[in-house]
PATI-453210 format. One record per atom (N, C-alpha, C): residue number from 1; residue in one letter; atom name; z, x, y. Coordinates in Angstrom, 2 decimals, decimal comma, m for minus. Atoms other than C-alpha are relative to their C-alpha. Example, Ala and Ser with C-alpha at 12.3 -4.5 7.8 and 13.67 -1.06 7.14 Angstrom:
  guro  nuke  kemar       pz       px       py
     1     A      N     0,00     0,89    m1,19
     1     A     CA     7,80    12,30    m4,50
     1     A      C     0,00     0,90     1,20
     2     S      N    m0,06    m0,82    m1,19
     2     S     CA     7,14    13,67    m1,06
     2     S      C     0,73    m0,77     1,09
***
This chain:
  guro  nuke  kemar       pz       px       py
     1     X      N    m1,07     0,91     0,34
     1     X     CA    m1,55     9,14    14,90
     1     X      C    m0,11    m1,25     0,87
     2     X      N     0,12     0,81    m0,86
     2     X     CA    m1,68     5,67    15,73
     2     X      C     1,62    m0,56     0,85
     3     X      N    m1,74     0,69    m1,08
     3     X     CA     0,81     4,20    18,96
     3     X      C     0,37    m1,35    m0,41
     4     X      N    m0,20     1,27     0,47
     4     X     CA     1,36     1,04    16,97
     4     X      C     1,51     0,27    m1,04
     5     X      N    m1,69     0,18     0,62
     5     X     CA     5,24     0,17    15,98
     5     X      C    m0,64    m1,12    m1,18
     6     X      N    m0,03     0,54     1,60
     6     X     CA     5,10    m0,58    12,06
     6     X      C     0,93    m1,57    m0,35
     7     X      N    m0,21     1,00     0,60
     7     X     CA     6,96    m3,32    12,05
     7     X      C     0,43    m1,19     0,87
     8     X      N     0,28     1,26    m1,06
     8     X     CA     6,78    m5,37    15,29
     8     X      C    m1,57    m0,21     0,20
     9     X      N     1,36     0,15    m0,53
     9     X     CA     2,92    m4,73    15,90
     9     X      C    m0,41     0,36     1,55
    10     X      N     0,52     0,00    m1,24
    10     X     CA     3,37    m3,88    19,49
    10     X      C    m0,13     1,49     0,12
    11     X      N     0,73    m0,89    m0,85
    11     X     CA     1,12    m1,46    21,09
    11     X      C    m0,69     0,56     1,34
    12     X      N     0,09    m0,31    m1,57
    12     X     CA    m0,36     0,19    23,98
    12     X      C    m0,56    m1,41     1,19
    13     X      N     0,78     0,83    m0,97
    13     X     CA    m0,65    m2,30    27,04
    13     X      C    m0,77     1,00     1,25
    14     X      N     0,52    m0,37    m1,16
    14     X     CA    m3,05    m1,89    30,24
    14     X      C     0,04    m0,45     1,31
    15     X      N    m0,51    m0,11    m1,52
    15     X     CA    m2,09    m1,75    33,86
    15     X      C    m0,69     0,69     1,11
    16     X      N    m0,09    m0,93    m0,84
    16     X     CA    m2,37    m0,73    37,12
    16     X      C     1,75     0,91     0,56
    17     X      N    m0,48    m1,00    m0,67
    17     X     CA    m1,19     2,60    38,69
    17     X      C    m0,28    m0,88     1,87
    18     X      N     0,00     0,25    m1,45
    18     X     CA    m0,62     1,27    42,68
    18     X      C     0,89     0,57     1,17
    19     X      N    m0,89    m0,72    m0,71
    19     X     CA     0,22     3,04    45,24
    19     X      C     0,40    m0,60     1,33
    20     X      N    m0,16     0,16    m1,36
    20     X     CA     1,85     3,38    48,63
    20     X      C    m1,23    m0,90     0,72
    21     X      N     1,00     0,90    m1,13
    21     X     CA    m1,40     2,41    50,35
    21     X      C    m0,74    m1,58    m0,72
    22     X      N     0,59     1,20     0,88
    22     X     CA    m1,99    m0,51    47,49
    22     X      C    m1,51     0,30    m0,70
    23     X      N     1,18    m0,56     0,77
    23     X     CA    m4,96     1,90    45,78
    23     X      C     0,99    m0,28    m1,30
    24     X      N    m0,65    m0,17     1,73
    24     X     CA    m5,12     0,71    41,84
    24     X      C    m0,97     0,42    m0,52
    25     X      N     0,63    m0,78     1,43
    25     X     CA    m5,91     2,78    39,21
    25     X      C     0,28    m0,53    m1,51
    26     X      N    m0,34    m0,01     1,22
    26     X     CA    m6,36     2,12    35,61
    26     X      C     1,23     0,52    m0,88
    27     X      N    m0,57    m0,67     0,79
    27     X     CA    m3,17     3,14    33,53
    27     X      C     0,64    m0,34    m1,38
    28     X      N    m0,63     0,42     1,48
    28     X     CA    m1,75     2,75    29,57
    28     X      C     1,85     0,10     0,31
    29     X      N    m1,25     0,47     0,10
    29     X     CA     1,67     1,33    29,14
    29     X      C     0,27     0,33    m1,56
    30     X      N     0,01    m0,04     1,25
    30     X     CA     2,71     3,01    25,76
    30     X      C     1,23    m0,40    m0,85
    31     X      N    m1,04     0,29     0,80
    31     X     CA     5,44     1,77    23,18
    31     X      C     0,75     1,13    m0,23
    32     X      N    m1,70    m0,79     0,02
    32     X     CA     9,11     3,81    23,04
    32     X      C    m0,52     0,25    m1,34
    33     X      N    m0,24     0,22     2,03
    33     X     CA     8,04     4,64    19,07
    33     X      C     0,94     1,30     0,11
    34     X      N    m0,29    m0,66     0,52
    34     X     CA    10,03     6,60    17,52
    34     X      C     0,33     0,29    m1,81
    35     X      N     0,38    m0,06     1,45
    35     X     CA    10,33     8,49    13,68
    35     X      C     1,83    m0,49    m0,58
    36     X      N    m1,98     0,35     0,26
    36     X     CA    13,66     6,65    12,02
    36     X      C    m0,26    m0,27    m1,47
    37     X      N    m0,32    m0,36     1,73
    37     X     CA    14,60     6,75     8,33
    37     X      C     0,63    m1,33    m0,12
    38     X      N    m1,00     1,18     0,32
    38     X     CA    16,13     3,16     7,50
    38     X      C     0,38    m0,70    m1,40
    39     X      N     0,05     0,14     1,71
    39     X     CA    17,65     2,49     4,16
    39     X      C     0,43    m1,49    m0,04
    40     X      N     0,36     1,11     1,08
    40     X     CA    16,99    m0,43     1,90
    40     X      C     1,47    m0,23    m0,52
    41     X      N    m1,55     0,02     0,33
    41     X     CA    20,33    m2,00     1,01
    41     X      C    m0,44    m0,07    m1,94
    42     X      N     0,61    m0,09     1,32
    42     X     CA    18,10    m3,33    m2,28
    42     X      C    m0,66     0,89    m1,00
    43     X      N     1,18    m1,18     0,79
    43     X     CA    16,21    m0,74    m3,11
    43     X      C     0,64     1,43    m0,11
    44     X      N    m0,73    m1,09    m0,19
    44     X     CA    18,82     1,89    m2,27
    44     X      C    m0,19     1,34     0,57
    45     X      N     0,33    m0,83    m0,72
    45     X     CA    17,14     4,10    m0,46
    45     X      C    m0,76     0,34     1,06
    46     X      N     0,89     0,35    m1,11
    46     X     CA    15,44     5,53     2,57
    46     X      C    m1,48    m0,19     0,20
    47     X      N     1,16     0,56     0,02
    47     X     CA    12,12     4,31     4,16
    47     X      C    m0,20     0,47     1,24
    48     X      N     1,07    m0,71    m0,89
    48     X     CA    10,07     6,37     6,60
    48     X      C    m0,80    m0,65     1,35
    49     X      N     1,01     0,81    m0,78
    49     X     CA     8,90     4,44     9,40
    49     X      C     0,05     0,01     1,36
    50     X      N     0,56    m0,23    m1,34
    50     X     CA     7,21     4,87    13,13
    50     X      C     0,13    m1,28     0,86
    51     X      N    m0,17     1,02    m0,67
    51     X     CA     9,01     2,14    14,96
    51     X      C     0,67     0,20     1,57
    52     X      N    m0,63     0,25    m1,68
    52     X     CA     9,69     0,96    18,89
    52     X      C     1,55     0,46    m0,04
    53     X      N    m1,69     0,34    m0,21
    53     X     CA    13,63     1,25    20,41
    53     X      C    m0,25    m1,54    m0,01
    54     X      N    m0,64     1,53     0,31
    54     X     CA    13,11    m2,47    20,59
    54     X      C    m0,01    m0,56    m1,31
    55     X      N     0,00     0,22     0,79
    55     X     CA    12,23    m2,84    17,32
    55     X      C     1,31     0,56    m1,45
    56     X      N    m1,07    m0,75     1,06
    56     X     CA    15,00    m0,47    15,72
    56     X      C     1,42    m1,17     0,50
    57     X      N    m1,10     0,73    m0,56
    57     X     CA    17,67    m2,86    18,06
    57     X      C    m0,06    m1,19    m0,90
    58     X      N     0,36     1,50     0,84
    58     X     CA    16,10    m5,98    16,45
    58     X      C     0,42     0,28    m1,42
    59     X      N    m0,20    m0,26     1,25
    59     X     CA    16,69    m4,25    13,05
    59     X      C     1,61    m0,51    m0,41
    60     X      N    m1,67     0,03    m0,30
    60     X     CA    20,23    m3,76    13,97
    60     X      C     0,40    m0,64     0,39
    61     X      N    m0,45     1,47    m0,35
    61     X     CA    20,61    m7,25    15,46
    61     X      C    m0,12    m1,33    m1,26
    62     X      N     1,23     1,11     1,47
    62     X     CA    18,95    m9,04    11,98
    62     X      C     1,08     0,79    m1,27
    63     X      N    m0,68    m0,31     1,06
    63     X     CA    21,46    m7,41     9,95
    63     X      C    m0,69     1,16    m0,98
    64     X      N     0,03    m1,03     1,06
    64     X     CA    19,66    m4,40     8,31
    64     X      C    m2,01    m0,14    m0,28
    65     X      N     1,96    m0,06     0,47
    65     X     CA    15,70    m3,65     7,23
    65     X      C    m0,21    m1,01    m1,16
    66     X      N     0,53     1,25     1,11
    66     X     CA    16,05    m6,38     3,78
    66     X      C     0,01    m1,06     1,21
    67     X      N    m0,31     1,30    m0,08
    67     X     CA    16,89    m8,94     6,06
    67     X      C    m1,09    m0,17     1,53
    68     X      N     0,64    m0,13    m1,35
    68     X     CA    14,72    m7,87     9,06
    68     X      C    m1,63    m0,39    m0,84
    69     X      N     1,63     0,68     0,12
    69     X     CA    11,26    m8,05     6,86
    69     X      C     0,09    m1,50    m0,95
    70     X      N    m0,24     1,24     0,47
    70     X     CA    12,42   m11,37     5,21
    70     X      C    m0,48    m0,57     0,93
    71     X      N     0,28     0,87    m1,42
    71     X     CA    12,19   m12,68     8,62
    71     X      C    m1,68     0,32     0,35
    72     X      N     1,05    m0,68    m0,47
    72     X     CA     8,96   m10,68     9,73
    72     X      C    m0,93    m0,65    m0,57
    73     X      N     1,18     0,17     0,27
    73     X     CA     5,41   m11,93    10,05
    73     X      C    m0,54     0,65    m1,04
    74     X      N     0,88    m1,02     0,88
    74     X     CA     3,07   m10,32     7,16
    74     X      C    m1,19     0,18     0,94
    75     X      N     0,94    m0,58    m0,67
    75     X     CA     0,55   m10,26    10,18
    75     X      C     0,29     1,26     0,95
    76     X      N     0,34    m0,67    m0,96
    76     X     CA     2,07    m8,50    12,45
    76     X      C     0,98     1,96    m0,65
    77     X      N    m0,18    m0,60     0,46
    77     X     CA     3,35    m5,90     9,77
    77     X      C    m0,62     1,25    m0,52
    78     X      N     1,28    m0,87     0,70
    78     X     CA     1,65    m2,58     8,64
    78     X      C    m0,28     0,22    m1,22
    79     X      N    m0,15     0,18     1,80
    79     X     CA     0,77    m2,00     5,04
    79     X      C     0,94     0,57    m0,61
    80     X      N    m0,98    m0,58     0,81
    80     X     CA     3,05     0,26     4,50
    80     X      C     1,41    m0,74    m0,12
    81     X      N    m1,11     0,96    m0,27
    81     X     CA     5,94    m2,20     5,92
    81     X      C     0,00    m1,23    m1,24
    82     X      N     0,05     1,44     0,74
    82     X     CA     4,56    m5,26     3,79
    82     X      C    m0,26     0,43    m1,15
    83     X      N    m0,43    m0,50     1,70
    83     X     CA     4,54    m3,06     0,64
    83     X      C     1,37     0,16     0,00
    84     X      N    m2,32     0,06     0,46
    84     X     CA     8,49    m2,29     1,01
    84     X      C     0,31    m1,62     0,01
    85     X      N     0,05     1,85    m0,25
    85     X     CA     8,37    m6,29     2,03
    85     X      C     0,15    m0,41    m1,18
    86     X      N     0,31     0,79     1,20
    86     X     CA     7,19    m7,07    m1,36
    86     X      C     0,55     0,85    m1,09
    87     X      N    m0,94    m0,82     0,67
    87     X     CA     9,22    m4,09    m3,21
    87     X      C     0,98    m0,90    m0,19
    88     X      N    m1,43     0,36     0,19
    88     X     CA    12,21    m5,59    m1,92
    88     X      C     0,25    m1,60    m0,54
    89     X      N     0,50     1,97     0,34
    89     X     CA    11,09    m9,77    m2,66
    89     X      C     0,24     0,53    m1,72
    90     X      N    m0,54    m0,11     1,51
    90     X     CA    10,86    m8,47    m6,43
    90     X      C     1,34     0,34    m0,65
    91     X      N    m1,48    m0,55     0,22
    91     X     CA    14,00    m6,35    m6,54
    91     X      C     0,85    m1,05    m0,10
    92     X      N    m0,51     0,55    m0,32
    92     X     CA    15,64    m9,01    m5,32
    92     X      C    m0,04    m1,59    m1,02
    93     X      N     0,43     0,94     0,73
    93     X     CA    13,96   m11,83    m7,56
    93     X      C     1,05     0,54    m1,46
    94     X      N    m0,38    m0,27     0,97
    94     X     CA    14,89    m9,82   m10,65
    94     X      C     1,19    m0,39    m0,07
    95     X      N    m1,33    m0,18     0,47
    95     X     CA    18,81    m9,08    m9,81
    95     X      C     0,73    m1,21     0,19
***
């Protein structure tokens, strides 16, 4: 499974481990993901997706998942994100 949040793009950074005596070691900095269900106000239902805590806050600061990938890059999106993206652009065209 990849450590990449679906619909911010951020993933593992690299660091040092430093200690007491100022010895550094190589270590991975990994993204908060977690599995969250977020429903589609347009589409009416839920949507499956492997995102950060900062990215679920941002959801919930942006007013909701239509209005969060309106806003959202198509680069820094995953395919599965920028297919609901373009679900909800038609839905929305039609009604």
């Amino acid at each position: 499974m990849s450590r990449v949040c679906e619909l911010t793009g951020k993933g593992p950074a690299t660091g040092n481990n430093v200690s007491h005596a100022n010895n550094k070691t190589k270590r991975r900095f990994l993204p908060n993901l977690n599995d969250v269900s977020l429903v589609s106000e347009t589409l009416g239902r839920p949507i499956k997706f492997r995102i950060s805590a900062s990215a679920l806050r941002t959801v919930d600061h942006r007013g909701g998942l239509d209005k969060f990938l309106a806003k959202a890059k198509d680069a820094e999106l995953s395919a599965k994100a920028l297919k609901v993206k373009k679900e909800i652009a038609k839905a929305q065209a039609s009604a």
